[in-house]
C-alpha positions as CSV (number, residue, x, y, z in Angstrom):
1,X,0.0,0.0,0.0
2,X,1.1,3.7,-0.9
3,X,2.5,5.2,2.5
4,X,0.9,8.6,1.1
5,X,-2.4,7.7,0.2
6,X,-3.5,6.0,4.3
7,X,-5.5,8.1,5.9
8,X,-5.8,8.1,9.7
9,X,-8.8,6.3,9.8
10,X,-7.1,3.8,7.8
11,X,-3.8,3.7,9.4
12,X,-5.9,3.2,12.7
13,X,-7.8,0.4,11.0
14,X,-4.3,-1.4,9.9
15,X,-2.9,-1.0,13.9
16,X,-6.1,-2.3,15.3
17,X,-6.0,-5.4,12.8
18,X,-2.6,-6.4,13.8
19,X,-3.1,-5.9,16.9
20,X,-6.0,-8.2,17.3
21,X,-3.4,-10.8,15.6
22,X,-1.4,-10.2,18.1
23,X,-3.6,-10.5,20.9
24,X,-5.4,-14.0,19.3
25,X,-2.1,-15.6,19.2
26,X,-0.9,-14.5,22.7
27,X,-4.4,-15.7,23.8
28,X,-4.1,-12.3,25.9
29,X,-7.8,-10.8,26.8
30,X,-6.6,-8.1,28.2
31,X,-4.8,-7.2,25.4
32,X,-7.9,-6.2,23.7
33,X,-8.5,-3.1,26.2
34,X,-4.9,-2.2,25.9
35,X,-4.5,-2.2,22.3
36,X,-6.9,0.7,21.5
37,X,-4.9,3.6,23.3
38,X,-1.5,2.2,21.9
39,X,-3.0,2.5,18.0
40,X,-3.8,5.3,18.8
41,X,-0.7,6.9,19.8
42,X,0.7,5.2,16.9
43,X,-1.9,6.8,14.5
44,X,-0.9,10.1,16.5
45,X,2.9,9.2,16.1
46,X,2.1,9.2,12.0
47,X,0.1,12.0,11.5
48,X,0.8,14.7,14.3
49,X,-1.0,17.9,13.1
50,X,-4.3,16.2,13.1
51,X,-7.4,18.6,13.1
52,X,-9.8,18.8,16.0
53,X,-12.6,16.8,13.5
54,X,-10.0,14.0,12.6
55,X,-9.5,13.7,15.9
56,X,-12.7,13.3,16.9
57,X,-13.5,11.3,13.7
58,X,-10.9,8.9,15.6
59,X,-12.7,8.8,18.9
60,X,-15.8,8.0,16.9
61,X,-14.2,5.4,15.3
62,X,-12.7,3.6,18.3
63,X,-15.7,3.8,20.3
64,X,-18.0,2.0,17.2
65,X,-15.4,-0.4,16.7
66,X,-15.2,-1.7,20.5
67,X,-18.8,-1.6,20.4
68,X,-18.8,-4.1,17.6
69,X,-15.8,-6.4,19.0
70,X,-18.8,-6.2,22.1
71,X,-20.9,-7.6,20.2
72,X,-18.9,-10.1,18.4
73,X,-17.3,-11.3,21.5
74,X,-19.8,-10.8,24.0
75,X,-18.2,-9.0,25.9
76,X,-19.6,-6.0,28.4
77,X,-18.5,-2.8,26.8
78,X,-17.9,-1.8,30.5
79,X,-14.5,-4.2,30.3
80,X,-13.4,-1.1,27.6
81,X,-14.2,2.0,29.9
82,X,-10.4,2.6,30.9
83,X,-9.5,2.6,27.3
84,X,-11.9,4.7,26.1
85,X,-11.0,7.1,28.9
86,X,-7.3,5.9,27.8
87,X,-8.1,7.2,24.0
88,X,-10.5,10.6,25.1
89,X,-7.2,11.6,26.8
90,X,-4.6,11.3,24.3
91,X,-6.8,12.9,21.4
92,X,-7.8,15.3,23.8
93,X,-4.3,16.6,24.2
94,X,-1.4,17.9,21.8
């Protein structure tokens, strides 16, 4: 894939993916809260001068995809409350 054409949302979509991989083969649970706020420092770490709306676009992003890892997992979405916290924080700041 062409470096210049990923757009955060992407990038973010790419980091979650292998981070899942990461966390199926380490049979790690709680690995699945934890890997949200790292992605997104990582998406952060690629593209610093985000806008306000990106950012939030993010946050919007994160929060619908752990709602449908919820659903697919059955897991309580309270389980993702410190990372969502984790990721308001980070996007919140500069």
């Amino acid at each position: 894939m062409n470096e210049k054409l990923v757009s955060p949302g992407g990038y973010l979509q790419e980091r979650i993916i292998q981070k899942q991989r990461e966390v199926a083969h380490r049979r790690n649970s709680a690995g699945l809260i934890s890997m949200w706020p790292e992605a997104v420092r990582e998406v952060l770490a690629k593209f610093p001068d985000l806008s306000p709306e990106q950012r939030a676009s993010l946050r919007g992003n994160v929060e619908g995809q752990i709602k449908l890892l919820c659903m697919r997992t059955r897991k309580s979405p309270h389980e993702f409350t410190p990372a969502l916290q984790s990721v308001a924080r980070i996007l919140g700041s500069k």
